[in-house]
N, C-alpha and C positions, 0 to 999 in steps of 0.2 A: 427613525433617528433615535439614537439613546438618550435617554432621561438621565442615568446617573453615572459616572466614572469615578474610580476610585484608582489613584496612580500611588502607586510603590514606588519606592527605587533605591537601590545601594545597597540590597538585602545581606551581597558577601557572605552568601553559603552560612547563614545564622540562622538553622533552622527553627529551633524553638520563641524567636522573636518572631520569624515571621507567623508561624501558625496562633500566635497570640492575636496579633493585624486579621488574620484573616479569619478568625471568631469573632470580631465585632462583628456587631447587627449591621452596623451601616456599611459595612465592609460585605458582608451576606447577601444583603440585599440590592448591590449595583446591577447595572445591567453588563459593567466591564468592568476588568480590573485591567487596569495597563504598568506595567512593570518597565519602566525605562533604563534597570540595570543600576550598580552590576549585580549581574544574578548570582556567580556559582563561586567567585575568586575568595572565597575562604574556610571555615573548617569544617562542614557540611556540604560537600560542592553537589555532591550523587543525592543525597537524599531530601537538598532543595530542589534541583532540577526537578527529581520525579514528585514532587509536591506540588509545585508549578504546573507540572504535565496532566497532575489530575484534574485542573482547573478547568480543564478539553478548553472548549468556544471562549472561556469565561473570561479569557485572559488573554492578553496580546503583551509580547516582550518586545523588548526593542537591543538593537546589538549598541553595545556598549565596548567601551573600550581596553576594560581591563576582562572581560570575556573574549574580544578578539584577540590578547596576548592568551589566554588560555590554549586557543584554538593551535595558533602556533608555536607552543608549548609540546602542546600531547603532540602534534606531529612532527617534533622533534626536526625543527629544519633551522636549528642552528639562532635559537632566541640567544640573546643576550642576557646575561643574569644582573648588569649592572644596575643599582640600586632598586632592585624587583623585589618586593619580598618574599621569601622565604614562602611562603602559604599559599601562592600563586604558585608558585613550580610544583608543589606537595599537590595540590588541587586539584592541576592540568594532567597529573600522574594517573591519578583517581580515577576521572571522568571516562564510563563507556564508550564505546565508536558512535553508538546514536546520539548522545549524548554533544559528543566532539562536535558529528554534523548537525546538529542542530542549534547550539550556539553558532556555525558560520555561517548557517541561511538567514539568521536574521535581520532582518532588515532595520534602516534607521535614514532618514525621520522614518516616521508612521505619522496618516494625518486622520484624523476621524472624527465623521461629525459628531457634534452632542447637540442637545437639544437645548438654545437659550443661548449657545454660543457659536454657532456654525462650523465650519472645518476646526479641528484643533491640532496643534504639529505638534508631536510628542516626541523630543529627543533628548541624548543623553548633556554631553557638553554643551554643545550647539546645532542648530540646523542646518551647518557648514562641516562641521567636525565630531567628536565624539569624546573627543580626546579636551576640545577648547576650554580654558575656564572663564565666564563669567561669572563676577557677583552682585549682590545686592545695591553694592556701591561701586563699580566697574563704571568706568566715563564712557557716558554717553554715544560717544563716537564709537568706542569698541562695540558695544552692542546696535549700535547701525550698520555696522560693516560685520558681524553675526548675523546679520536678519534680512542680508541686503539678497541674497536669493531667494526669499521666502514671498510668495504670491499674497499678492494688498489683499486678498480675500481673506486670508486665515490674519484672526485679531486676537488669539488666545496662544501661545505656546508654552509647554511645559520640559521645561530639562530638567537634570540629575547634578550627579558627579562630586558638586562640593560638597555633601552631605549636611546644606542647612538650609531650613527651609526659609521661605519669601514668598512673598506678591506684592510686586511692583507695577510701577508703568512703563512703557518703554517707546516714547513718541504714540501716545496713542496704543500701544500695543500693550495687553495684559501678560506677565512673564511670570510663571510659578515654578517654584523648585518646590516637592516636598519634601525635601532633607530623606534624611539615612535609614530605613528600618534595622539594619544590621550593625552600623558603624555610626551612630548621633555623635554631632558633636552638639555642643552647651549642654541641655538639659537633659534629664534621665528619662526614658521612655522612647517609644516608636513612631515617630512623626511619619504621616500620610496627610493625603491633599482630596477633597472632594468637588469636583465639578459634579453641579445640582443645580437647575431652574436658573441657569444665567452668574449664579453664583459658584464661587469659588472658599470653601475653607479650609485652614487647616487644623489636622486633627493628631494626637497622642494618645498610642495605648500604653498603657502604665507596662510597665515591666519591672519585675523582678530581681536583679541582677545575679544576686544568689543561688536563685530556682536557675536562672538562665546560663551562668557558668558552670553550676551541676549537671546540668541536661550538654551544655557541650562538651565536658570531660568523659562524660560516659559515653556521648553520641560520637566523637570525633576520635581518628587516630592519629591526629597531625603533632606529631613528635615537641611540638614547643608550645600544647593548644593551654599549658597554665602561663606561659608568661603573654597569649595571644589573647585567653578570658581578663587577665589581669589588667594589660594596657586596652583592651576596647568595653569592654564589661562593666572592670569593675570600676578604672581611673579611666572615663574616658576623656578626650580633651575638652576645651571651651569651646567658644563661640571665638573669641579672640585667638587662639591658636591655630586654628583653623582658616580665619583670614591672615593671619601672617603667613601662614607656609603658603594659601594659595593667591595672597595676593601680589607675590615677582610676577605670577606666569599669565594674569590679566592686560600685561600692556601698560599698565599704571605706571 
């Protein structure tokens, strides 16, 4: 059974944030890193993948949902561009053929024991969807009816998607998002989550935004990547903008 996980998620092809995450010691020394997405949908898409890929055993991803529009993207079968951005079509362009089939084999949930917690389901929106939003303060009810296929054995689940982090309770159920490494919202730096000896924390690598918008202008060739460093980089959003935009599509 694993002793320690370290879960990523929301990395959006921001390669030099992530390789900052994945130099921490605590980050070094997991027995897993689990990546619940999304991985590749922004201005590094090719040279996150193969950074991730190097992780071989280390790492386990999980399909996410703005990586399944990718997939149907590059095989050009007729995606819709309405309100998608711009960086997600340019991305999907990018990406390799192994590359392509490997973002669509992956799987989602993923559930995997840890040691101090037992089975843990590691998905992106929800263990229903991928796509669903709950939050922090989402009514009770929607996150019952989230969770209602999910086997009384697993007592821990961890999603993605709104890029901020939590740990809450949820009837009894532990529920962690560890927010965005590529796209944070509220504060500046790279929120990650560490399940350790029954415990759960969350964690931030300092980032740079300066170092980190210089290393995407030169790493990236996505034709709008200074007004893309600009609004996620340098002005990214709050904590409150981010519940207003995703709080219509929780059901509230």
């Amino acid at each position: 059974m694993l002793r320690s996980v370290v879960v990523l998620s929301d990395v959006h092809g921001v390669l030099p944030v992530l390789d900052d995450v994945l130099r921490d010691p605590v980050v070094e020394r997991a027995d897993l890193i689990v990546v619940t997405g999304d991985h590749a949908a922004g201005p590094m898409p090719v040279e996150t993948l193969d950074r991730l890929g190097r992780l071989g055993e280390r790492v386990t991803l999980v399909r996410v949902n703005a990586d399944r529009e990718l997939v149907t993207m590059a095989r050009d079968v007729g995606f819709e561009r309405d309100g998608r951005p711009a960086v997600s079509f340019w991305a999907a362009a990018q990406l390799r053929d192994d590359q392509v089939g490997l973002l669509a084999g992956l799987p989602h949930p993923v559930t995997v024991d840890v040691d101090g917690f037992g089975p843990v389901l590691f998905c992106h929106g929800s263990p229903r969807d991928d796509d669903e939003v709950v939050l922090v303060d989402t009514r009770i009810e929607r996150w019952r009816e989230a969770f209602a296929g999910v086997d009384d054995a697993v007592r821990t689940i961890v999603c993605g998607h709104t890029h901020m982090p939590f740990v809450r309770l949820v009837d009894r159920r532990l529920v962690v998002n560890p927010g965005s490494v590529g796209m944070p919202y509220g504060t500046a730096g790279a929120p990650w989550a560490l399940l350790e000896n029954g415990t759960v924390s969350l964690h931030r690598t300092a980032v740079d935004p300066v170092r980190v918008g210089a290393a995407l202008r030169a790493g990236s060739a996505f034709p709008d990547i200074d007004g893309w460093v600009d609004e996620y980089v340098v002005s990214p959003a709050s904590d409150v903008d981010a519940l207003l935009a995703f709080g219509p599509r929780d059901g509230r």
